[in-house]
N, C-alpha and C positions, 0 to 999 in steps of 0.2 A: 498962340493962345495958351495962356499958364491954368494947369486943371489943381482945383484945390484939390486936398487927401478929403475922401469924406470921414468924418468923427462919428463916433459912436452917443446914443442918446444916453442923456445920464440914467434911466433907468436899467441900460441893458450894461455900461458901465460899473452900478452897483452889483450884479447878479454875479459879473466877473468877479469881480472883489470877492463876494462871500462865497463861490464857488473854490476858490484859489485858498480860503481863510478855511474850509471845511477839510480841501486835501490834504493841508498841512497837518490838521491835528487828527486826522487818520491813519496821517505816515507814524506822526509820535506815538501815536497808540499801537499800531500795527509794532514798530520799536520799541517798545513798551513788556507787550504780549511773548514776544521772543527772547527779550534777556529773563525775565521771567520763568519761560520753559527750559532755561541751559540752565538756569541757576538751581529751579529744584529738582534738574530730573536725576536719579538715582546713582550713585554712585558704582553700582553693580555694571560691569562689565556686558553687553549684550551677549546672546547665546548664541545669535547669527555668526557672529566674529567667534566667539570660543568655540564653536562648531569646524568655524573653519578652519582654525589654528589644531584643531583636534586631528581632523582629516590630513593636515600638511603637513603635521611633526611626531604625534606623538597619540595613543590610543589607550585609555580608562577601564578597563572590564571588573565588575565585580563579582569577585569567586565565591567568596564566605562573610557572611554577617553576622550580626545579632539580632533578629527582628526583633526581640522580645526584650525589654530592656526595666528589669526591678531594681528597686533601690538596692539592691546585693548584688546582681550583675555583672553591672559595668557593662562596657560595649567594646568590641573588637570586630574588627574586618580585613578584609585580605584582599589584596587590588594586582590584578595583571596590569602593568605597564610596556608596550609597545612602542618601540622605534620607530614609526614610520619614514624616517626622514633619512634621505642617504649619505648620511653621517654619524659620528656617535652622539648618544643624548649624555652632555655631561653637566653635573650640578644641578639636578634636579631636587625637587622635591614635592613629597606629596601632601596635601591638609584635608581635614575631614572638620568641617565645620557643620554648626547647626543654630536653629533658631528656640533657644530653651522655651520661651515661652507663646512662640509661635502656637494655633492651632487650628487649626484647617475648616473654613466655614460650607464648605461646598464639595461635591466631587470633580466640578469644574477646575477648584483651585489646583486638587490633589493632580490633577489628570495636566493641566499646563505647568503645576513644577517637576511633574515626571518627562514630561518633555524640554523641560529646559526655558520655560517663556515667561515663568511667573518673575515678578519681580521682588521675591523675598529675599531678605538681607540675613545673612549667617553667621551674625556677630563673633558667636558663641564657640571657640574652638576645642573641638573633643581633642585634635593629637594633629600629629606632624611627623613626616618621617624622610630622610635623606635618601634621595633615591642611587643607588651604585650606577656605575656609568654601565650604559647600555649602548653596545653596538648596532652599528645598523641594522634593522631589518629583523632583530631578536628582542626575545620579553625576560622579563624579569619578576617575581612577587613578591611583592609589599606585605609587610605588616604593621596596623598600627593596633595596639589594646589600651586601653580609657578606662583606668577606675573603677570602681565604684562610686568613690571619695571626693573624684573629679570634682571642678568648678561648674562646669556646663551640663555634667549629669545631676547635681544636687541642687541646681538650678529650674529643675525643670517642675513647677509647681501643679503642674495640671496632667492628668493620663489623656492616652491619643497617642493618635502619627505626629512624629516630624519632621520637617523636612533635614533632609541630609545631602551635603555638598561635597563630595571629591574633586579638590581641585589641583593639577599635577603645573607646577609652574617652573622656571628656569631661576638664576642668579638674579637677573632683571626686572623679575618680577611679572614675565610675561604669562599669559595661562598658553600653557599644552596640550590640555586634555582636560573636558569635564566629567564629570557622572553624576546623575542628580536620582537619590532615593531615599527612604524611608527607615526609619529608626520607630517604635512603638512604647510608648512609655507603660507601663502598667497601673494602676492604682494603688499598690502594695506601697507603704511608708509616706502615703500623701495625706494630708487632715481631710481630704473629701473623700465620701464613704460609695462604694461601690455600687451598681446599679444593675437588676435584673438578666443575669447572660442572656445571649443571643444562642436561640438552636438551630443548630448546623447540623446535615446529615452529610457525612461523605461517603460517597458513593466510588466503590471500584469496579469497573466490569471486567471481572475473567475471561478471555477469547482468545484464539489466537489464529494468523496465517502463516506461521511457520510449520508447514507439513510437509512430509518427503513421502513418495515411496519409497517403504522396504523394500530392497533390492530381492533378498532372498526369499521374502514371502510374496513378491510378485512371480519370481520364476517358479516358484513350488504352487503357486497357482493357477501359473500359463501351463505348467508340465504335467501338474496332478491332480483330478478330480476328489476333494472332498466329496464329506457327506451331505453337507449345504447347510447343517447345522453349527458346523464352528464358526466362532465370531472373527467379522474380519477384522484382522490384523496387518492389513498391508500397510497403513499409513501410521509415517508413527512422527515425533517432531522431529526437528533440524535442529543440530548442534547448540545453536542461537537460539531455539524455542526452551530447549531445555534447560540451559543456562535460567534465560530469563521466569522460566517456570519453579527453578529453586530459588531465586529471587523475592518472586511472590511470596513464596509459602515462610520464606524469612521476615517479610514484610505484614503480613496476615499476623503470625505469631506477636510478631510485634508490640500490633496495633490492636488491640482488641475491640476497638471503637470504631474501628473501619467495616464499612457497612460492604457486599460484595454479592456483586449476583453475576452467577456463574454459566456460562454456556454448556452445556450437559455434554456436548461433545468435547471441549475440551478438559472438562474436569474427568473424564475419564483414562487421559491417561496422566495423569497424577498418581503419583506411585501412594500418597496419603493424602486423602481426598479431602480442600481443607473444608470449615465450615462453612455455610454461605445462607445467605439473608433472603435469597431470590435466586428464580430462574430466570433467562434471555432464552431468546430462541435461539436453538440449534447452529451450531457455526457463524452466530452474526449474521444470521442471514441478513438482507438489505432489503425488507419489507415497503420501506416508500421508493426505492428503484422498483420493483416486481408492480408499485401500485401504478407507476406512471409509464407499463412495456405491454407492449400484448403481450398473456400471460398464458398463452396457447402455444411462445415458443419456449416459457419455462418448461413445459412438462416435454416439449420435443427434446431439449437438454437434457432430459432428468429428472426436476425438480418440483414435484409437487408440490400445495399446500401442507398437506399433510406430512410431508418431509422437515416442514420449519414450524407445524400449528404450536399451541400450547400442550396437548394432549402430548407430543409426540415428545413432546420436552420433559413433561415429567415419567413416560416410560423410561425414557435413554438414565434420567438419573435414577430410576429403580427405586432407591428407598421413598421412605414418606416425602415427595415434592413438595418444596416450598411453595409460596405465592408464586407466579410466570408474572415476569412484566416482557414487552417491545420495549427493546431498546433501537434508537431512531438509525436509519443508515445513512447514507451519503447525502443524500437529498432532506430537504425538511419536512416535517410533517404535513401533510394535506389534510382537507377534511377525508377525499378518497383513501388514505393511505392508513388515517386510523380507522376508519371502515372496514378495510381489510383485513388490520390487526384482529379488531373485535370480532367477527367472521371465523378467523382462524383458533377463537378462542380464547384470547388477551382481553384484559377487562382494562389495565393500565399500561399506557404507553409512557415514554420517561424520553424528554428531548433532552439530552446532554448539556447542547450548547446555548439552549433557554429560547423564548421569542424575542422578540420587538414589543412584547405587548406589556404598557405599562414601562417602558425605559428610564424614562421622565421622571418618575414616582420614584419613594423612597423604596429602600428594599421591601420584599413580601414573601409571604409566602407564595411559593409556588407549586399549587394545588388550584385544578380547575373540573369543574364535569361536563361533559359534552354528552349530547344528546347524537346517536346516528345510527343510518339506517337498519345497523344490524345489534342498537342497544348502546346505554349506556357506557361510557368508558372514562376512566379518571384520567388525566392526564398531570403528569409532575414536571414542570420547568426547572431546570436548572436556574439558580442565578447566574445572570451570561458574565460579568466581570471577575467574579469569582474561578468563574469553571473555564475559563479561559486560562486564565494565569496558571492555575491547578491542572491544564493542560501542557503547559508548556509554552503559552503564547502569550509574546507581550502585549500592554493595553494598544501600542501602537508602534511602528516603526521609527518614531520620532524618541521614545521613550528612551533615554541610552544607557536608565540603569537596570533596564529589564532586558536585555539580549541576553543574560543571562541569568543559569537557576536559580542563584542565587538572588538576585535582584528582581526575578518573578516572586518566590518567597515575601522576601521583603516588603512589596508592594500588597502580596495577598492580605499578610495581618494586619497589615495598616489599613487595607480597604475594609476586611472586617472589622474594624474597631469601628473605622468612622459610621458603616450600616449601625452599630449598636448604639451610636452616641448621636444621629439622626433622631430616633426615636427608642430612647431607652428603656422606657417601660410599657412599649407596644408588645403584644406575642405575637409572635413570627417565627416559623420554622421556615429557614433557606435550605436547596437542598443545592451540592457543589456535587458534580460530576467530573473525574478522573477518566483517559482518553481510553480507547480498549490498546492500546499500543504505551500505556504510560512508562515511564523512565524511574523504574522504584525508589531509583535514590531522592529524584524531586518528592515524591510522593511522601518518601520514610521524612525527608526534612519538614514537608508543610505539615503532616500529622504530628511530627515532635514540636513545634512549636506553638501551634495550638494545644497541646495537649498540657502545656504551659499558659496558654494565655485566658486570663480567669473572665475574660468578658466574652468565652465563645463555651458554650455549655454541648457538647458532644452528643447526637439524639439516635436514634436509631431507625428504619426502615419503617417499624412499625409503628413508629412514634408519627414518623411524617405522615403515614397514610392516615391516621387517626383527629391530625389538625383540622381546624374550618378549612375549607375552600378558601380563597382571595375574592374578598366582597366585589361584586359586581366585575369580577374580570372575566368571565364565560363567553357575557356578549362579545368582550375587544378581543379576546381567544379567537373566538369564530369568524369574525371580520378577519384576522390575521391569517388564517389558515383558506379563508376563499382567497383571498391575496396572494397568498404562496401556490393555491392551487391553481390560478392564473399564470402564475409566471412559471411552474413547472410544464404549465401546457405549451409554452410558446417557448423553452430552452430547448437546447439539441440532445441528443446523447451523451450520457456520461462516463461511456466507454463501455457500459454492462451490454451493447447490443454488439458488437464485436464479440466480446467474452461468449453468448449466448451463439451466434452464428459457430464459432469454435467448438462449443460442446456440444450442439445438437451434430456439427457435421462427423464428431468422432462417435458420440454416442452411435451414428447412423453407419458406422461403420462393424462395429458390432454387433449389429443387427442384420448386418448383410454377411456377415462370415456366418451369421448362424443360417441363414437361407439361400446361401449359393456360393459358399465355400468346405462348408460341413458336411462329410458320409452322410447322404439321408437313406442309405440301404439298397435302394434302388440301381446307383447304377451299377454295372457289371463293371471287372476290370478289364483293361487294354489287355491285350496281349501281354505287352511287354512288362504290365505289371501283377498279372495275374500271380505269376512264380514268387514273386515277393510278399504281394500282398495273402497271401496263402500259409506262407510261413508266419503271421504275428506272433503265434501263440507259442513256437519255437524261441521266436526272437526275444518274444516278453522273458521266455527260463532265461535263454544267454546275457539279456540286459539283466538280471537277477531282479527283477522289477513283476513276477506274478503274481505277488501276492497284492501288489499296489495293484494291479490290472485286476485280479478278482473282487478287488470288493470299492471298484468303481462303480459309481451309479451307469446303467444300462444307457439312459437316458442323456443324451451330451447336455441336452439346454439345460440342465440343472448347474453345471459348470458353468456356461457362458452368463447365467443369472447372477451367480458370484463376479464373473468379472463384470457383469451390468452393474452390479451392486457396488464393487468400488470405485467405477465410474463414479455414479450417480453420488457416489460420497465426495468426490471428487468436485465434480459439479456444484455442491450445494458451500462445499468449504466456497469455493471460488468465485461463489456473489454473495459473499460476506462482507459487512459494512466498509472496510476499506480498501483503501485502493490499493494494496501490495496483494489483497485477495486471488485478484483476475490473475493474478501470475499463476494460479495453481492448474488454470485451464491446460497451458501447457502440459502437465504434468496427467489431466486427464487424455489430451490427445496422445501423449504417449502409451498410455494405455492399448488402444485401438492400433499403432503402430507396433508395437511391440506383438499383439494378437495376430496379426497379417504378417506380422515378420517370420512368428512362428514355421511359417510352411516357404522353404525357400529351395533356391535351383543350387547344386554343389558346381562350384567354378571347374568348367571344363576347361580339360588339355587342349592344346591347337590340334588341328587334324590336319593330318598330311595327305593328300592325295596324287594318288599315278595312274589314276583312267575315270571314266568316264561316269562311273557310280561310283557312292560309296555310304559308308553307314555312320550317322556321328549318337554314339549314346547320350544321355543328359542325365542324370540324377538329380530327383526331386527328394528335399527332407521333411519330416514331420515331425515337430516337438511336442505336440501336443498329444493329452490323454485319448482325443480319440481319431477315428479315419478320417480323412479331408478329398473331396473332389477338385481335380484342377485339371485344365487346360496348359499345355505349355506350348508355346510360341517361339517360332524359331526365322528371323527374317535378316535375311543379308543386306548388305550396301553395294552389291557386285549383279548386272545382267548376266557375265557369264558364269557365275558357282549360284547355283540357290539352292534351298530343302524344301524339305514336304511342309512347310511352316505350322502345321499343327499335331498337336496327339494331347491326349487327355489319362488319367490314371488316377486311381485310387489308393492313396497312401494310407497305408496300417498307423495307428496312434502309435508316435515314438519309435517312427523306425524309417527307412525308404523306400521309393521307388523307382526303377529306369524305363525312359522312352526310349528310342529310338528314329532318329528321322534322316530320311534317304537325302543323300547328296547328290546331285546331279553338278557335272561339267561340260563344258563349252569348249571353254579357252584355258591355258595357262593361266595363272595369275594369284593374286590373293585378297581374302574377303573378311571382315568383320562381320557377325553373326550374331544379334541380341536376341537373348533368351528370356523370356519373362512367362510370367505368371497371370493366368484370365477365371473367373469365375465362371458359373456356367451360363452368364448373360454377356460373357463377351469382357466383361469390364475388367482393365490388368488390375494387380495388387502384389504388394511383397516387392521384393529389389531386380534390378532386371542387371543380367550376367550377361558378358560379353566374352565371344572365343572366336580366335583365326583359324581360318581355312586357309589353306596354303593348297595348289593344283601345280605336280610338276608332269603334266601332259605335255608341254612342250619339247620334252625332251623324244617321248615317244612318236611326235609329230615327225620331226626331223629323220628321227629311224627311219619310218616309214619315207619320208622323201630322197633318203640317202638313195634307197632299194631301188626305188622307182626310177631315179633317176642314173645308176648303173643301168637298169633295165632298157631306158630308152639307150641308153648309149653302145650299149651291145648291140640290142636291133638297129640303129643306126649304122652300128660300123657292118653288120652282116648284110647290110644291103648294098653299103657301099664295096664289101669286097663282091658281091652279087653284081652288080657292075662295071667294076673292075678287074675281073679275075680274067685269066685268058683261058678261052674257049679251048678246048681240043679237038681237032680235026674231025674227028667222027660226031660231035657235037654239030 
């Protein structure tokens, strides 16, 4: 049987047809759509690929620039070129291209040609330069300088940033290396007329964590009691603070438009104390760390309130004190933490690195009032893009003409220009914060450049405090600051609770040499130290030191309060806003080590023994101005040799004394013997000495068994001639 095929109905035959008739002219469309997109996509090179070619051959860096570019100018820059490729780079060369009449509609745009993604075209070529061959693995510096006269500077009909292209390419024409940055036109010789400046306050904070102890004026006040009225002078800077400290005062001179509020402890040792606009608190302290620790193990540290308040900041600078502001520390500000400010006496708090609040928005001022529990406080935001840059940090990691200061520069005036050509006849005071750790030389560049650039109007401290607030930004302040106070409750430590554990444990230690290390009068001395300790006042003539022992205070804890005191100076430098701070803690626990160290055991001789007892002396020393009580501890590693393992004595200020502790033997042999030092609660302190016992008893053993054993051998043999001998008859 033959099966027919079945056929399809003509209805469902039409539906094929115009289904088959729609995919076709979907494909030509979709064919259509894509020569379309190859044909007008831009001719520019992706930055994906020059990224990558950058990475595998060859490295951009820019050292020196022009940000500022007048019709008298001209523009010059200076480019590191880098080998990275393990061969030599030869036939290179470098171009600096730009877009004359490019101008930047966004901070979006500005912020994706800084990283390389925007797709602007650099017709316009400022120069060109022949790069020398560069071996592997070494750099080389470029220069190109451009005119005034130039085509692409005379070109440039409008003021603003533009963008700017460093492209390092081969014979071939391949790119090497990019670097994408900013060039700033001025208004000067253009037919459009200039527009209201923009006021900027820049701000420097004077601080610092470069402190050392004096070496000499720590021993001269481990060894000798002042009168507790001289100022202390233990701490003074490190080589690198000083440096950096003549730096400043180069930079200050300068600048006379640089605004500067001074930590009172560090402006004190400035040999010429420069002028300053404001106070900060005391050593930087870190006021929103303290706000967010239990603050009951501050003062276990050291560290009071009133150590860092405002009050205490304008005694330390003496003359007529300026205004006090908080400057922010490591953490951001909380609503708790300018609470505390306020509290401690601070009316205005100043956040360096600015809020979140208001990002979106064109620039503002930033000036805000807050309402809290302990009063009124002003607060001053930073503008965050600005004060970043002016910190030393680029907009982003991606940025590749900002890894350097120069190219941070660069970017800074050109982001200022564009804030003023946002909204050019709004009043706005910005305020730009400088790092407390700044790099003077970025700083001397971005103030010389501004100090040129006519659309940025230079304002002062008091200028700023005296603008409106920012309409309506209070509330989004306070929203920002519960936020922050949220997320500071639920972060871990930021290393200050270590630091703190550190200071309070050394602080606690000179606390205890003054309560169970210290002559308190009472007790008698040992025997063995009676004869010494009797003599001080002998010893103070022969050390020629009696006149320094007479007009000691009677009283030791007046001493120990001096060395309390530059502990707690110690301490307070040491949770100062940044994190090179905490390093000084070290330098407070040496403190408390060196005070314990002061009372130590003088390293005994071995002791040789040839019976049964014997006596091993020990000498204990005291450097300090006054008597010290101590225990010394004497315990073996050997059953058969041990001592009396204890004796105790009272040592004269600045002089010694000896125990004595009985030796007992057993056996022959030899012993190690640790010697140390116990308070009069049992607890060691100071360094523990070690000394050999050596017992040659075994020698006197054997005497004695020689003897004995002759002995028996005699009685033996008289018994045996007692045995043997022959009798005589009448026996």
């Amino acid at each position: 049987m033959i099966q027919t095929p079945l056929r399809p109905s003509g209805r469902t035959s039409q539906h094929t047809h115009a289904f088959n008739r729609w995919t076709r002219w979907a494909r030509i469309l979709l064919t259509i759509v894509l020569l379309l997109t190859l044909v007008m996509a831009p001719w520019h090179p992706a930055p994906a690929l020059a990224a990558t070619n950058q990475q595998s051959s060859a490295e951009v860096a820019l050292r020196w620039s022009t940000p500022v570019v007048t019709d008298k100018s001209g523009y010059a820059l200076r480019a590191a070129v880098t080998n990275t490729a393990n061969q030599p780079m030869e036939n290179a060369h470098l171009s600096v291209s730009t877009s004359a009449l490019y101008s930047f509609s966004s901070r979006t745009d500005m912020q994706t040609w800084s990283e390389g993604h925007a797709r602007i075209p650099t017709p316009d070529l400022l120069g060109t330069q022949t790069v020398p061959t560069i071996p592997a693995g070494q750099s080389i510096e470029v220069a190109v300088n451009v005119p005034a006269d130039q085509d692409a500077i005379k070109k440039m009909a409008s003021w603003g940033p533009k963008p700017v292209r460093l492209s390092l390419s081969d014979d071939q024409g391949r790119i090497l290396g990019d670097v994408f940055t900013f060039l700033t036109r001025t208004w000067d010789g253009l037919p459009t007329a200039g527009t209201p400046a923009l006021s900027l306050t820049m701000v420097l904070p004077l601080t610092s964590s470069d402190w050392n102890i004096d070496d000499k004026a720590m021993t001269a006040l481990m060894t000798q009691s002042g009168s507790g009225n001289d100022k202390n002078r233990s701490m003074t800077l490190t080589r690198q603070g000083a440096r950096r400290q003549e730096d400043q005062s180069q930079l200050l001179s300068k600048h006379g438009s640089l605004q500067t509020l001074g930590d009172p402890v560090y402006l004190s040792a400035f040999v010429n104390r420069p002028q300053i606009q404001g106070l900060i608190q005391p050593a930087d302290f870190d006021i929103t760390g303290y706000a967010s620790q239990n603050q009951d193990r501050y003062a276990q540290a050291g560290v009071t309130p009133e150590s860092w308040s405002a009050q205490t900041a304008a005694k330390l600078y003496a003359d007529s004190a300026p205004d006090t502001y908080a400057w922010q520390g490591r953490r951001e500000w909380t609503m708790e933490s300018i609470t505390t400010a306020r509290r401690a006496g601070y009316q205005t708090v100043i956040a360096p690195q600015g809020f979140e609040v208001g990002a979106d928005t064109s620039a503002h001022t930033g000036k805000y009032t807050i309402e809290t529990k302990a009063g009124k406080v002003t607060v001053l935001s930073a503008q965050r893009e600005l004060s970043n840059l002016a910190r030393g940090h680029p907009s982003s990691t991606r940025a590749t003409g900002e890894q350097t200061q120069a190219g941070q520069t660069a970017r800074f005036i050109a982001q200022s220009a564009f804030y003023q050509m946002e909204q050019p006849y709004a009043e706005r005071s910005l305020l730009v914060c400088f790092d407390t750790d700044e790099d003077t030389q970025q700083a001397d560049r971005i103030m010389t450049e501004l100090e040129h650039a006519p659309w940025i109007s230079l304002k002062s401290m008091d200028n700023l405090m005296q603008a409106p607030d920012f309409t309506g930004g209070s509330s989004s302040l306070l929203k920002a600051l519960e936020l922050d106070s949220t997320k500071s409750s639920t972060k871990h430590g930021d290393g200050s609770i270590g630091t703190l554990d550190s200071l309070t444990a050394s602080r606690a230690e000179i606390g205890r040499f003054a309560t169970t290390i210290l002559a308190d009068g009472k007790q008698d001395s040992q025997p063995t130290a009676s004869a010494t300790a009797g003599k001080t006042d002998s010893q103070a003539l022969a050390r020629q030191d009696a006149n320094t022992t007479a007009r000691q205070p009677k009283d030791p804890h007046q001493w120990l309060n001096q060395l309390t005191v530059a502990h707690d100076d110690l301490a307070l430098k040491s949770l100062g806003g940044t994190a090179a701070a905490a390093g000084l803690a070290d330098q407070a626990e040496a403190i408390s080590h060196r005070l314990l160290d002061g009372v130590s055991i003088t390293p005994s001789e071995s002791l040789n023994v040839v019976s049964e007892t014997a006596s091993m002396p020990v000498t204990v020393s005291n450097s300090h101005p006054y008597p010290v009580h101590a225990r010394i501890s004497a315990r073996t590693d050997s059953m058969e040799i041990v001592t009396s393992r204890m004796a105790e004595a009272v040592i004269p200020a600045r002089s010694e004394a000896q125990v004595t502790f009985k030796v007992r033997v057993a056996a022959a042999g030899r012993a190690n013997v640790d010697i140390g030092l116990l308070d009069r609660q049992g607890r060691p302190f100071g360094q523990v000495r070690q000394a050999q016992i050596t017992s040659n008893l075994r020698l006197s053993d054997m005497s004695g068994m020689v003897i004995i054993v002759i002995a028996v051998l005699l009685g033996l043999l008289g018994l045996w001639r007692q045995f043997h001998r022959t009798k005589d008859p009448d026996e």
